[in-house]
N, C-alpha and C positions, 0 to 999 in steps of 0.2 A: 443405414438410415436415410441416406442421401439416394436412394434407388426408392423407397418407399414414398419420401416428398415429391420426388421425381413425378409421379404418376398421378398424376392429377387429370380428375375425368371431366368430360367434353363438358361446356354449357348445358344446360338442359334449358327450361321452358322456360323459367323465373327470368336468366340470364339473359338468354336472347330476347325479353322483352325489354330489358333494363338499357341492354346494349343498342337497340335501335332508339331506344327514348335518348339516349347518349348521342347516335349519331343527328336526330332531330335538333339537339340543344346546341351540337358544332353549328348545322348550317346555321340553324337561326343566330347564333351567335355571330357566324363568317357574316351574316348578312347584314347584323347590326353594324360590327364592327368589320371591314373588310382588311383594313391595315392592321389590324390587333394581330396580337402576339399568339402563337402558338400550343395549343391548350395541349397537354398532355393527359386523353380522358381514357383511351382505349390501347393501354400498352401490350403486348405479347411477354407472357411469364414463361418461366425456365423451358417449356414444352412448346413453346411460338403457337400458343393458343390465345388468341386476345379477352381479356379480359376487364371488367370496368376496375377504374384506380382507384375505388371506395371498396373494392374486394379487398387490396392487397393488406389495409390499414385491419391488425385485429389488435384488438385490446387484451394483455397477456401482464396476470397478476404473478409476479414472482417473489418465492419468501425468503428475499435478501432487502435488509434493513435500509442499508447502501441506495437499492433502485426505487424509494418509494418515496423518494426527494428529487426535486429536481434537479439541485445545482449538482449533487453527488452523481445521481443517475446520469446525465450530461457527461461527468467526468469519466465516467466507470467504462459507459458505450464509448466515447470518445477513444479513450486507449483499447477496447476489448475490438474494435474494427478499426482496421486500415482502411483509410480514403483512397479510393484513386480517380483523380480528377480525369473530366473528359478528357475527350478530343476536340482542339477546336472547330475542325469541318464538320463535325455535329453532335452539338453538345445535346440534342433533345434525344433522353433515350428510348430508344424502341423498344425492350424489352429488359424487365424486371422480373428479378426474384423477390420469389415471396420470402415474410420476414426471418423464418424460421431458416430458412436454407441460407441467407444470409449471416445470419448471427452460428450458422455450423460454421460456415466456410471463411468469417472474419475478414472481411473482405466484401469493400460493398462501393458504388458511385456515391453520387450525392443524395440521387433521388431516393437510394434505397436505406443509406443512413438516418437519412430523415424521417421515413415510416417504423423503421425498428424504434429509434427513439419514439417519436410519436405513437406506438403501440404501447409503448411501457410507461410511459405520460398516461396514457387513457387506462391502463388498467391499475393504476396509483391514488384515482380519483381525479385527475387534472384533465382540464376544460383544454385538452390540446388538438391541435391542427399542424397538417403540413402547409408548408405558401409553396409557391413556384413562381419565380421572381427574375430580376436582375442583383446581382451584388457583384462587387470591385473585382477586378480581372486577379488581383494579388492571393484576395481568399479562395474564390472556386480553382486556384491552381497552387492553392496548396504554398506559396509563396512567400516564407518567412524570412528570405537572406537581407532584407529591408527593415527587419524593429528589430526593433532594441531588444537583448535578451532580456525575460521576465523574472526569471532569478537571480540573477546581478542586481536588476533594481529593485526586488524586494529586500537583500542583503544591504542596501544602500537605504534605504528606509530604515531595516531595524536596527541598523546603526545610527541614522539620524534620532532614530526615536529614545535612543538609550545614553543619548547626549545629553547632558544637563544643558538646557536652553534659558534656567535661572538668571538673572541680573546678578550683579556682584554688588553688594553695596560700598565697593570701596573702586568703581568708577569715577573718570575724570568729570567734574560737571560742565555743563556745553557752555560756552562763551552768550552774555547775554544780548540780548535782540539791541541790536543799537538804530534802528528804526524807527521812524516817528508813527503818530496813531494814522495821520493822514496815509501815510504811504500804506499802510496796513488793511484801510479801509479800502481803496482803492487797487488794491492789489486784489480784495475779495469781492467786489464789483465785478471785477475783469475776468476772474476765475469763475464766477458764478453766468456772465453773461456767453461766454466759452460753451460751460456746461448745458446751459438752452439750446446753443444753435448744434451741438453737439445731437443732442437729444433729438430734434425737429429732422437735422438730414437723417436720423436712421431711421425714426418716422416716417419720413417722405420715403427712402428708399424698400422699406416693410411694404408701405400698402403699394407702391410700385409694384413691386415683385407680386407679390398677392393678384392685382389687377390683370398683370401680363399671366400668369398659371391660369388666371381665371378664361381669358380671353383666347389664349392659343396655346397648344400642347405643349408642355416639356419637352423636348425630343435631345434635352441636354443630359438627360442621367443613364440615358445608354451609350454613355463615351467609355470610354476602357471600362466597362461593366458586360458582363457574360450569363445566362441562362445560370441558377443555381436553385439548390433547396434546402430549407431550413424549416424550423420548427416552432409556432405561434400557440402561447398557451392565456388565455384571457381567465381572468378573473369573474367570478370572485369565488371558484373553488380553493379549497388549500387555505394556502398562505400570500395567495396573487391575489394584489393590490392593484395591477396595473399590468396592461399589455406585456406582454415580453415576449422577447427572441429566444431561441437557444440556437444555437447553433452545432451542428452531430459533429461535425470534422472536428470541431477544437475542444468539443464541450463548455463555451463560452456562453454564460445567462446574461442578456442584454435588458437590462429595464427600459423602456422605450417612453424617456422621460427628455426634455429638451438639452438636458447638462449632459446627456451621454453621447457620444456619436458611436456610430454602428455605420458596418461597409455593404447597406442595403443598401438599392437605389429606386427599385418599384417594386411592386406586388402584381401580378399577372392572375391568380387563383388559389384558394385555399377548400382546404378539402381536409375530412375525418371517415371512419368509417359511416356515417349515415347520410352525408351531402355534399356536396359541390357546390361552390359558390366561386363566381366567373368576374373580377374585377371590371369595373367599367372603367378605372380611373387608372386605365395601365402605364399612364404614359408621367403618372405626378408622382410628387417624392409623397413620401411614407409619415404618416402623422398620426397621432395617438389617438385621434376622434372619430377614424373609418377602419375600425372595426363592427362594427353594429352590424351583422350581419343580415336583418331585417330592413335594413335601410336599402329598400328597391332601386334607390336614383345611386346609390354605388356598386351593390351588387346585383347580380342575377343566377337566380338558384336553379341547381339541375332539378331535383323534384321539391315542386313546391308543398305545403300542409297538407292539403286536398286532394292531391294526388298521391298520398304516401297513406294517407290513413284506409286502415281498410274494416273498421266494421261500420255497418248497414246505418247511413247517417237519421236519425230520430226526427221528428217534428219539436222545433225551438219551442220551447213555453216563455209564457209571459205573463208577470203580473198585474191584475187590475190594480189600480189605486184603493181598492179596497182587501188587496190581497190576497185576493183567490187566484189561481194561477188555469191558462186555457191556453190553447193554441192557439196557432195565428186561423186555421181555417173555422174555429169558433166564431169567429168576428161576424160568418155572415149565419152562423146557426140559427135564428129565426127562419131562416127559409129551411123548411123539410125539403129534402132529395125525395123524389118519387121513385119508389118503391119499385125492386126489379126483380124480377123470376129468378128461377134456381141456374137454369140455362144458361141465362146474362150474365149472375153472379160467379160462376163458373169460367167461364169464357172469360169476363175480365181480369180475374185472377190467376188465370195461365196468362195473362197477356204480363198481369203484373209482378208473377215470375219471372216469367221470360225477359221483360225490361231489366231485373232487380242481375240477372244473368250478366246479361251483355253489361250492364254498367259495373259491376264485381271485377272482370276480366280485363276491363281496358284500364281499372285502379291498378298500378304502382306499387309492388310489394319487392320491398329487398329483400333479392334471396341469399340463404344461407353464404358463409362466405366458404370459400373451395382452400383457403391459406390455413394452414398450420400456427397454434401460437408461438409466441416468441418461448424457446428453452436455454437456459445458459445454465452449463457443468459448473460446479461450485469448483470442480479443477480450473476452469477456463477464468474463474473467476477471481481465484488465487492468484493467477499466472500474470493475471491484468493486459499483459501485452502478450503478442500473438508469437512471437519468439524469446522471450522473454528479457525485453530490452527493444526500446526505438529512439531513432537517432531523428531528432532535429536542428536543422540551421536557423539559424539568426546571426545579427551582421558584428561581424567577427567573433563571434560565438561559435562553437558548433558541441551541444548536449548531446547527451545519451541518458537516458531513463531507463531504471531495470526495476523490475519486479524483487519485493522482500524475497533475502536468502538465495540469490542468483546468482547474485555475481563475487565472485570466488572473493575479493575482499571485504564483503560485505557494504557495495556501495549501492547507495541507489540515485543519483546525481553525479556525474561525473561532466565536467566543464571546460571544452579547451577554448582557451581564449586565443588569439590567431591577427596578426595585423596582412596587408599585403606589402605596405614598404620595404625595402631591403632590409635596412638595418635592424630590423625587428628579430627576433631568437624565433618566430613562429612563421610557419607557411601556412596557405589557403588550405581549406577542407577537402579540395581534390589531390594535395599531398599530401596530406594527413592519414586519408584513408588507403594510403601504398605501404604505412608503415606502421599501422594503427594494428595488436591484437585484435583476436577474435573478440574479447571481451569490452573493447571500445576502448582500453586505455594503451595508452603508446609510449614512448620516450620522447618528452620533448625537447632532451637537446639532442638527438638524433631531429626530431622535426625539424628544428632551426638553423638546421646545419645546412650551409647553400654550397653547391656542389662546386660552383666557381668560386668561391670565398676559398681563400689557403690564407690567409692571415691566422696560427696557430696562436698566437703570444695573445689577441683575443679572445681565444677559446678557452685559455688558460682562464683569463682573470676574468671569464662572464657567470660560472657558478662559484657557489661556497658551499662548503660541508660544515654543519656548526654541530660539534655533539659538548652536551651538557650533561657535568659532573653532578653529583651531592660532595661537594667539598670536605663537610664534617666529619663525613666516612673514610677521606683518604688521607693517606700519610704523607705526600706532597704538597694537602690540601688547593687539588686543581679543579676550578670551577668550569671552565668552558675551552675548548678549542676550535679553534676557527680553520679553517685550511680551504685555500683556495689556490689553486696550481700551485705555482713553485714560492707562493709566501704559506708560511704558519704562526699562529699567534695561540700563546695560550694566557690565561690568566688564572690568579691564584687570590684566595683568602688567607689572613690571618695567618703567612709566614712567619717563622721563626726566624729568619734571616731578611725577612722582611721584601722578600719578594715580588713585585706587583705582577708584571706580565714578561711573557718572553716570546721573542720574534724570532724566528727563525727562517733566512731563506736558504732553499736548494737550487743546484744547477741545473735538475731539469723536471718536469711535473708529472712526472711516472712515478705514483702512491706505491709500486712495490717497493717491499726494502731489500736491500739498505740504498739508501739515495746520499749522495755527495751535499754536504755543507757546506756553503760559501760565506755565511756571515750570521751572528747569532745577537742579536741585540736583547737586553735585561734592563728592565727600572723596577729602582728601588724605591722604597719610603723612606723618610727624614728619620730617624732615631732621635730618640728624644734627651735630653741631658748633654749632648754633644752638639759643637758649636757646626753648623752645616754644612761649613767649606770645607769639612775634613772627610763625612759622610759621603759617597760615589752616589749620584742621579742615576746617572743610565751607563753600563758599561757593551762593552762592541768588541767581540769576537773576530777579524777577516780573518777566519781560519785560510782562503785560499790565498790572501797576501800576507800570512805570519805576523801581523799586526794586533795592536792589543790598544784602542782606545777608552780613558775614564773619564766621564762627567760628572762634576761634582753640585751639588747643590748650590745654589744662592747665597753667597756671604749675605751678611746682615748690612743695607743699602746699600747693597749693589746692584749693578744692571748686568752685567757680566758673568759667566760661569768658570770656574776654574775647572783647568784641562791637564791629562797627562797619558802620554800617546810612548807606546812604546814598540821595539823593532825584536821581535824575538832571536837567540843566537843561533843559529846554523850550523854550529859544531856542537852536538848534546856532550860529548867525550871531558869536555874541559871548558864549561860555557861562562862569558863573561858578559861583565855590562861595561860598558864605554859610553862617553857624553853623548857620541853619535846617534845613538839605536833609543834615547830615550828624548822626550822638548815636553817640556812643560808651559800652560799660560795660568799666570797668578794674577788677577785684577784686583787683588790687596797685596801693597807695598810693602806694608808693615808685617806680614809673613816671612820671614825667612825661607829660605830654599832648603831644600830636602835632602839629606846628607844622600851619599853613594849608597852605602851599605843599605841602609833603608829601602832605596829605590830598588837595589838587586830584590830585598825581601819582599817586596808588595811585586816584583817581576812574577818571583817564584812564584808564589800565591796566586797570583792570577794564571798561571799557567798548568796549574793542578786547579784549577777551578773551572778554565776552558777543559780538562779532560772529561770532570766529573758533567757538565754539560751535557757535554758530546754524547758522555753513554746514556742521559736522562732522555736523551731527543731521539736516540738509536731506541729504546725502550721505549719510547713512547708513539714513534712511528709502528714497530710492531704491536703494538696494542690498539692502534688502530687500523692496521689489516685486519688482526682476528676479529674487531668487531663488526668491521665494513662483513667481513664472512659469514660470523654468524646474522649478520642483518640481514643479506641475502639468501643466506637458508631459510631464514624464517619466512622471509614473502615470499620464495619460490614451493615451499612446504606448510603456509599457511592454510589455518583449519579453524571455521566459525563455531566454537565450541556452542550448543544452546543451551539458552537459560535453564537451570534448574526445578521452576516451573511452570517451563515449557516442556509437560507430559507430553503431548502430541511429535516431538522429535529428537529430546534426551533418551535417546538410547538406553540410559542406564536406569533412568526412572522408569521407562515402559518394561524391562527386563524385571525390575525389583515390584512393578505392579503384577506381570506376568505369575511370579514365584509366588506372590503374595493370593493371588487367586487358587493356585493350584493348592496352596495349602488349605485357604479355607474350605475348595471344594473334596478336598483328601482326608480330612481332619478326620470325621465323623468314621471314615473309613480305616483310617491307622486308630484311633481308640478302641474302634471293635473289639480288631487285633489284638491289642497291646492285653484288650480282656480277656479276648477268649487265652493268651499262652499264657496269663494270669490263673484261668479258672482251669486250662492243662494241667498244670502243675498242683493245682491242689485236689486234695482226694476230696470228692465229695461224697462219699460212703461212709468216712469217718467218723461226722459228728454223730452217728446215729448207731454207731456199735454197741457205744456203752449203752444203750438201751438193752440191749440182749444180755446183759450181764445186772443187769437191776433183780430186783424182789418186787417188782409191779408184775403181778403173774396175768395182768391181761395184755403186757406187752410182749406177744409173741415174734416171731418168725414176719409170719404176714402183717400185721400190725405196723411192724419197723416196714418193712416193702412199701406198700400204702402208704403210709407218710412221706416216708424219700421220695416217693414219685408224684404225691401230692404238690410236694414243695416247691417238683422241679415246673410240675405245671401250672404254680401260681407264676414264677419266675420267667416262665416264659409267655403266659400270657398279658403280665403287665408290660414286658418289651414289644409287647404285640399293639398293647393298646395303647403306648406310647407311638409307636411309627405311625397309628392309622391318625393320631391326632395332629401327627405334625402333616403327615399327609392330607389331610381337611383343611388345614390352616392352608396350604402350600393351592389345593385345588382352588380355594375359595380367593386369593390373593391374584390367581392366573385368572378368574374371571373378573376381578374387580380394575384389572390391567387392561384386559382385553372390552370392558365396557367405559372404559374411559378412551380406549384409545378409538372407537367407532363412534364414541359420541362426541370429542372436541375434534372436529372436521378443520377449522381452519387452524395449522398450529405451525410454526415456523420450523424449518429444518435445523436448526439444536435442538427445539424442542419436542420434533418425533422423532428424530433419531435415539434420544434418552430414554422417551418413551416405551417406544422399540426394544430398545436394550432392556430394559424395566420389564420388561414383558416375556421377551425371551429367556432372563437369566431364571424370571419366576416359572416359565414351564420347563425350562432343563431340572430346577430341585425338584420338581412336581415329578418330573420322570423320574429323579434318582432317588425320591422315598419311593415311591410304588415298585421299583426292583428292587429296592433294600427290604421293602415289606415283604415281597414275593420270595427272596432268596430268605430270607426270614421262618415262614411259614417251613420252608423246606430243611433249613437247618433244624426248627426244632422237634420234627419228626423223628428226625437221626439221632437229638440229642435223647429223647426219651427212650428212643429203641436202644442206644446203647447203653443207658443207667438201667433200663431192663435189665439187660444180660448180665451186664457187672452186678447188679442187687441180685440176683440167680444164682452165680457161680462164687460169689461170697457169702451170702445168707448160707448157702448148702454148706460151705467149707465151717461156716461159724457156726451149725448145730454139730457138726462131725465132732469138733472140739468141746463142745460142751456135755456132749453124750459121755463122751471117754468115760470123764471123774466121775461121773456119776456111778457107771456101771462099775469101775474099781470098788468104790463105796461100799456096795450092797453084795458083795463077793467077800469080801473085807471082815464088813459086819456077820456074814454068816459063818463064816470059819471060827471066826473069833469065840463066835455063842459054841 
């Protein structure tokens, strides 16, 4: 296709008149303006054939819903081509592809984005134009690592907005004004005299500026602003109200209203497929009242009215005040013209040929244009991006945008957010991309990991794992676990033992098992009916220092908790408790101290309680390997199952339509079948035997033949006259398809594709009665030839048998006599 666009033929007549009327309107223009800016009228297309830049603009109607809006259209081209910004040593380009080879190849400058979009504007019904301008050095280079990212702060928005920003009615009321009325007065004096001189210097400073624009050039709004192009669509086609910008790179719609700001800085020339128009005012900023493109003392048009129009201009008529209507050369018709010979008249009217000639010729006619329309693949248009996925920067941001069903998780946003301080977990977007999958997503605690940082004990404690329970369901009733390095915490519902949470740390932060236990901390709940300083708070496992501390609940006014710390024995063989291994603190007096025996028994107890622990903590670290495992199977073996209906890519739906087709087109065909090994099996010579066996003596031999073959020809020709009816319905149905489908010319691609199919399904049955009729006609020749033969070779068998008895009979009878 791209060899076909390629070959674009020479200018011919039209052009080379178009093109020198183009070089007349440079000089004259170089001559008006000598310091003016750089018109771009005669670029070189993909073949370095120069041609005018009103060729390149064609108006291309496409039947996507998507392109026949602006704002949408803006966004669709924006992602369907990649910008690539000049060169600064020369950003004016010399040569352009036309639009159609651009919108193949997705990939285009500025100048050439702007005319694609600008063709699909114009052929949508919009009043559009390209400009060719100044705008800010940040846009024409593509230059986003400076704003703010735009989906962070729309996320910041529809959280603000799902704020309840209601008053409370049970706020505090404000302290009253203790103020006199004078100060108050005089306060609004002051404020109000403020507010004038306020008003008056911006005043003064407005018509200043105004006066100095008016008086001497701008030559301030070409500072950091660079040659670009964009897209101007005026009103009051559509839905446009007012001026607007679009912009191809971002697909950004600008209303060009005083509350917006936009990164134009001048207008140099704006141009459509039928005109050129040459700014005079290249040098001021951009304001919503010099658009008028009839407005001479702004602009300067390459062909003006009179020079474009081209049939033979008439004599103007005009009305008397009496309303009759006469030409202007009637005004002096009291004077008769003196009468001229055949000769003269003759003579003057080749002369007034000849004039009517030479003034045709030097008229102004746009020729045909040489560019191809704009075409975009409804694949290409699916795909949205030209790899399907593009990465943008923003300041400390860095996006990736994929195309629905692309990217292997099903994402279509994906957001790293990135500081450059050290201490940050994230690195800049030039490390990112060393460690970033093909698919744009990475690991960011591999990103944040700084090569000279060896501080491990922070690496430990900068993430958490948190996996959450349904408690109701479990027999431990465990709601959440928390694990981050070498701590673990879990928590629990509605124990029986009255459980709250348990702490667990190990000695080192390697999640395989089995991992060492250094200390295991548990809080309880208060039991109820029992006075609290006897109930255990929180108790404390050091499993690695053989120690066993309890906390006891809050006596009733107290400030203090009661403690009992005890030293486990060392020889398991013959194990004892002594004063030494156990201390207790009691902050009530009036408690008695706790006999020996007792104490050994709450020993034991806790120490078959540390056991029963230990193996819930050992089981429950391996239950969270196997899940961390299976949770990495799944995202390494993740599969976007589609909707059920989504016909166009479940698999199983299109399989079950697939079977579901072949059957209805089979059906007619296995019934036949299923008839005729029906009508095999049955004799159809049968019913008509016992006729040869009756006392109706006009049913003979032939008689019975005759009928059977009668019957079999009604039979077969009511099957006959059934296929030709459905075959009539089937003919008549393909041409009421095919006259609809040539008479609705403009119809959107769902809707002739349907059509289409409509039409084709109804001429495949059309074909497959007319072979069924045809194979028809053929089987029922055979079918008669063969009830021939059989009504032949059984009628004969069935007089042989009926002769018999008779002739015994009359042998019989005569002996007898």
């Amino acid at each position: 296709m791209s060899d076909k666009m390629s070959r674009v033929p020479e200018h011919n007549k039209a052009e080379q008149v178009i093109l020198n009327h183009i070089a007349s309107f440079r000089r004259r223009y170089n001559s008006l303006y000598p310091r003016g800016p750089l018109l771009l009228l005669t670029p070189g297309n993909e073949n370095h054939c120069k041609k005018s830049i009103i060729s390149f603009v064609v108006p291309s109607l496409l039947p996507y819903a998507q392109l026949l809006n602006v704002t949408s259209a803006a966004e669709v081209l924006a992602d369907l081509i990649t910008y690539s910004p000049p060169s600064k040593s020369s950003p004016m380009p010399s040569k352009l592809r036309q639009p159609a080879m651009v919108m193949e190849k997705q990939t285009g400058e500025g100048a050439e984005c702007a005319i694609v979009l600008a063709s699909i504007l114009l052929g949508a019904g919009y009043q559009a134009f390209v400009v060719q301008g100044h705008a800010l050095d940040s846009l024409v280079s593509a230059d986003t690592s400076t704003k703010a990212c735009p989906y962070l702060d729309t996320e910041e928005k529809e959280k603000a907005a799902l704020e309840d920003t209601s008053p409370s009615k049970y706020t505090v009321r404000p302290p009253p004004d203790m103020r006199s009325r004078y100060v108050l007065i005089m306060e609004e004096r002051a404020r109000r005299r403020k507010a004038f001189e306020e008003e008056e210097m911006a005043k003064m400073k407005k018509k200043k500026k105004k006066d100095q624009n008016e008086t001497e050039p701008d030559t301030s709004v070409d500072l950091s602003s660079s040659l670009h192009f964009w897209v101007l669509v005026l009103p009051p086609d559509r839905e446009i109200d007012k001026p607007t910008f679009v912009e191809p790179t971002t697909g950004e719609v600008i209303p060009l209203i005083p509350s917006v700001n936009h990164s134009y800085t001048c207008i140099h020339a704006v141009f459509n497929e039928k005109n050129y128009w040459a700014c005079r005012h290249y040098e001021k900023h951009i304001t919503d009242d010099m658009f008028n493109l009839n407005d001479c003392s702004i602009w300067i048009a390459l062909m003006e009215e009179n020079q474009v129009t081209s049939p033979t201009p008439t004599k103007q008529k005009q009305r008397t005040p009496s309303g009759e209507e006469h030409t202007q050369h009637e005004e002096s018709a009291q004077v008769q013209p003196p009468k001229r010979t055949g000769s003269e008249l003759s003579s003057s009217s080749r002369v007034a040929q000849e004039r009517d000639r030479k003034r045709k010729e030097k008229e102004l006619k746009i020729p045909k244009t040489w560019a191809r329309p704009v075409v975009i693949k409804e694949e290409a248009l699916h795909l949205r991006f030209p790899r399907g996925w593009r990465e943008e920067k923003y300041k400390q941001t860095l996006v990736r945008r994929y195309s629905p069903f692309t990217h292997k998780c099903g994402a279509t946003l994906v957001l790293t957010i990135y500081s450059t301080s050290d201490h940050e977990y994230w690195r800049s977007p030039s490390s990112l991309k060393d460690i970033a999958t093909a698919d744009g997503v990475g690991n960011p605690l591999s990103a944040g990991t700084n090569k000279n940082h060896t501080d491990n004990s922070r690496n430990d404690t900068s993430s958490q794992e948190t996996f959450m329970f349904h408690s109701k369901f479990r027999v431990d009733a465990l709601r959440c676990r928390i694990i981050g390095g070498t701590k673990w915490r879990e928590e629990y519902d509605e124990r029986a033992d009255l459980l709250l949470a348990r702490t667990v740390y190990f000695a080192s932060s390697d999640p395989a098992p089995p991992r060492a236990i250094q200390r295991i901390e548990e809080e309880f709940d208060c039991p109820k009916n029992i006075e609290p300083h006897t109930s255990v708070q929180k108790r404390i496992f050091h499993i690695a220092e053989g120690r066993i501390l309890l906390i006891y609940h809050y006596g009733q006014h107290r400030l203090l908790q009661a403690t009992r710390s005890f030293v486990k024995p060392t020889d398991t063989r013959t194990p004892t408790l002594t004063s030494d291994m156990t201390h207790g603190f009691q902050p009530d007096p009036s408690v008695e101290d706790v006999p020996m025996p007792q104490l050994w028994k709450t020993l034991q107890e806790e120490m078959e309680a540390e056991v029963r622990v230990g193996e819930e903590v050992r089981k429950g670290v391996e239950e969270t390997a196997t899940l961390r495992a299976a949770r990495a199977n799944e995202e390494k073996k993740i599969v976007l199952v589609p909707d059920i209906f989504d016909i166009d890519r479940n698999e199983t739906v299109q399989f079950m339509l697939k079977q579901r087709q072949y059957q209805e087109a089979h059906r007619e065909e296995t019934e036949r079948k299923k008839k005729e090994e029906r009508e095999g099996r049955v004799d159809t010579i049968a019913p008509y035997m016992p006729l040869l066996l009756g006392d109706d003596v006009d049913m003979g031999p032939d008689m019975v033949r005759e009928r059977c073959l009668q019957d079999l020809r009604d039979r077969l020709a009511l099957r006959a006259n059934l296929l030709q009816d459905r075959l009539d319905q089937a003919k008549a149905y393909v041409l009421e398809c095919r006259e609809e489908l040539g008479r609705r010319k403009r119809l959107g691609a769902e809707e002739r594709s349907l059509l289409t199919a409509r039409t084709t399904a109804a001429e495949a049955s059309h074909r497959r009665l007319r072979a069924q009729l045809a194979a028809w006609k053929h089987e029922a020749s055979e079918r008669y030839e063969s009830l021939t033969a059989q009504l032949d070779a059984n009628l004969k068998l069935g007089l042989k048998n009926l002769k018999r008895p008779s002739t015994s009979v009359s042998s019989n009878s005569g002996g007898f006599n």
